[in-house]
C-alpha positions, 0 to 999 in steps of 0.5 A: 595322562595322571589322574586328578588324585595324582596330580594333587599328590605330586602338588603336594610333595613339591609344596613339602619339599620347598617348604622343607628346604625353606626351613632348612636354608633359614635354619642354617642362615639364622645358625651363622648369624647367631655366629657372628654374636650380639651386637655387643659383640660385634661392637667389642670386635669392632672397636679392638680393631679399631685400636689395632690399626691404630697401634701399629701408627703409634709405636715409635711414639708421637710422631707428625706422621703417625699420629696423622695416621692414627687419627683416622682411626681414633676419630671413628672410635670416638664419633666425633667431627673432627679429631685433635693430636697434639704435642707439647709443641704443636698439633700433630694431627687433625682429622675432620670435616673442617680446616685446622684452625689456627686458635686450636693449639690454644685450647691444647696449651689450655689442658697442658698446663693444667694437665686435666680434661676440658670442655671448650663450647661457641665462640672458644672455639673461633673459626672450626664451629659453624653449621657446615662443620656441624662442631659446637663443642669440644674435650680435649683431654692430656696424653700424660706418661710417667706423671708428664703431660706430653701432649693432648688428644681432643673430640670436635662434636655438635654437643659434648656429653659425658660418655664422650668425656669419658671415651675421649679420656680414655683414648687420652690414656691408650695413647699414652702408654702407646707413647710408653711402649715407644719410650721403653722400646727406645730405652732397650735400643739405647741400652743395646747400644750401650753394651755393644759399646762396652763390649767394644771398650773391653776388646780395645784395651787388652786384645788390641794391646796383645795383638800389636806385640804379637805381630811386632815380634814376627816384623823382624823373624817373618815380615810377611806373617806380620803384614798378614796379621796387620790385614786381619786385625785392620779386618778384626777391628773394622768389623768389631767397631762399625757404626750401623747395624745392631744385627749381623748374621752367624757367617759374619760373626764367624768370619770375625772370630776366625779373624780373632782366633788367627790373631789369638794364635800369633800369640798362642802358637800351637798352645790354642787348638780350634775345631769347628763343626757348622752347618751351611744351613744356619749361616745366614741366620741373623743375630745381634752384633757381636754375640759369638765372638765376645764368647770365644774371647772369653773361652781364650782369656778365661778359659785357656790363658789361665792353665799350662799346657795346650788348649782346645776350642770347639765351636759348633753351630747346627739346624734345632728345627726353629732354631739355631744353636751354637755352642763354644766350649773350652776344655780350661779352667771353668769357674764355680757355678754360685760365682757364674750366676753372680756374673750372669747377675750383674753382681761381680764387676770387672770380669766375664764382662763379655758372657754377662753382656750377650746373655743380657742382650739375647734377653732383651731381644728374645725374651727371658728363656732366651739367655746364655746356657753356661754348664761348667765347674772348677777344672772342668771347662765350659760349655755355652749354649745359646739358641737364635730364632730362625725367623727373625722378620723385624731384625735386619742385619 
């Protein structure tokens, strides 16, 4: 049996040792509170979140269905009762704890007109006020992009004060550049569009010319070669003038310009000479319709149709970690690199029609460092290189 000096010892230690782990587990808890910041912090992590959400709703711009979504968002970022999204020609959304009214869009047609900011109270607000929906008062604020007011975002509230006018204008002005954002992304896809059907437009008038004189002069000599070349420009031209899609992938492209290049060789005979070197890894790698074959048209018109004698196409296309590269070179006559930036510029009309488009649209689609590389000089041909992202989640061909 221990002693009482003992006993009192072996008290102590353990009140120590809990007292010593008391302090160490508060040490560490007050530490990971710290960690999570102030209470503005959190507030500022709250509300970026918030708007986050709510982007991702809005990015085709002021549609019925994504304003219907954001606006769950948008009402618990403003703390407000009920929540109003217009158009300029009716409600979008409205989120809340009471009905649409049907005088609500009266009150949007107020701030569009005007085109500022008001306040409606009581009796203007008809059938939405009342104590079971705790409204009395409202701010409706305009949605205005490029100077036009297209449309009204409103708070629903037991009093208006002026930090909700502010916050409620505020969210007035990120749904617009929201609806900007949608406006200039829809603006690239009309322009995409239109410079796929440039390129379409460039090959119809002179390959499609050269290639029917071609395959007329085997009807006679070679009937059978010339009904294989009408089943390949009938491919050629099914694939070149296809109405859905803006992405393909790198097989499909290729497949095109094989198709090309049999034409291209009807006419050429054994002048055009092609290697190709293409790794079955990148195959499937999505790009943007019509991207390779305008270039291998360019190397044959620009490059080889312009000198005697016989020339050589090399295509190749291989794995570069994230990416994949394909280059096109031609062994013709090249071009001065002053005229070749004045191209890529947009400021020669007429000519390379097809290099100045991809390079436009890869631009476009993977951002400025994502343009054609062109080396070439007079006499020396030209070698174009052009890098694709292998992951392209957003892009389906």
């Amino acid at each position: 049996m221990l002693s009482p000096a003992v006993d009192v010892a072996l008290v102590a230690a353990v009140v120590i040792i809990t007292l010593a782990v008391v302090a160490v587990l508060g040490f560490k808890f007050s530490r990971s509170y710290r960690d999570l910041g102030s209470d503005a912090d959190r507030a500022t992590y709250a509300t970026l979140h918030t708007v986050a959400q709510a982007s991702e709703h809005l990015r085709t711009g002021l549609t019925p269905a994504g304003a219907s979504k954001a606006a769950r968002h948008l009402r618990g970022l403003l703390r407000c009762q009920a929540l109003l999204v217009t158009d300029t020609d009716g409600v979008l959304a409205w989120e809340g704890a009471a009905k649409e009214p049907s005088e609500v869009m009266l009150l949007a047609q107020d701030v569009l007109s005007s085109g500022r900011t008001r306040i409606f109270k009581g009796p203007q607000l008809g059938s939405v006020t009342g104590e079971q929906t705790g409204i009395a008062e409202a701010v409706v604020a305009p949605i205005r992009v490029n100077g036009r007011v297209v449309g009204t975002v409103g708070a629903f509230v037991p009093s208006v004060n002026a930090g909700l006018v502010r916050a409620t204008n505020e969210v007035g002005a990120w749904v617009a550049t929201q609806v900007e954002l949608a406006e200039l992304d829809s603006s690239r896809t009309q322009l995409m569009e239109a410079e796929v059907r440039a390129l379409r437009a460039q090959i119809s008038p002179h390959f499609i010319y050269n290639s029917l004189n071609a395959i007329a002069s085997f009807i006679n000599t070679d009937p059978e070669r010339a009904r294989e070349l009408v089943v390949e420009f009938a491919d050629f031209t099914r694939y070149s003038f296809r109405r859905h899609g803006d992405f393909t992938t790198v097989a499909e492209e290729l497949r095109s310009i094989d198709r090309y290049l049999l034409l291209e060789r009807a006419r050429f005979g054994d002048r055009l000479k092609v290697s190709l070197q293409i790794g079955p890894e990148v195959l499937s790698t999505v790009i943007p319709f019509l991207s390779l074959q305008p270039l291998v048209e360019n190397a044959v018109r620009h490059g080889l149709d312009s000198k005697d004698g016989t020339g050589h196409i090399t295509i190749t296309a291989h794995d570069a970690g994230a990416y994949a590269e394909v280059t096109i070179e031609d062994d013709g006559v090249g071009m001065d690199p002053d005229r070749l930036r004045a191209v890529l510029a947009g400021h020669v009309d007429g000519v390379h029609v097809g290099l100045r488009n991809v390079d436009s649209r890869l631009r476009q689609v993977y951002g400025e460092a994502h343009g054609l590389v062109v080396d070439t000089a007079p006499g020396a041909g030209t070698l174009v290189t052009l890098r694709i992202p292998k992951s392209q989640p957003a892009h389906q061909p």
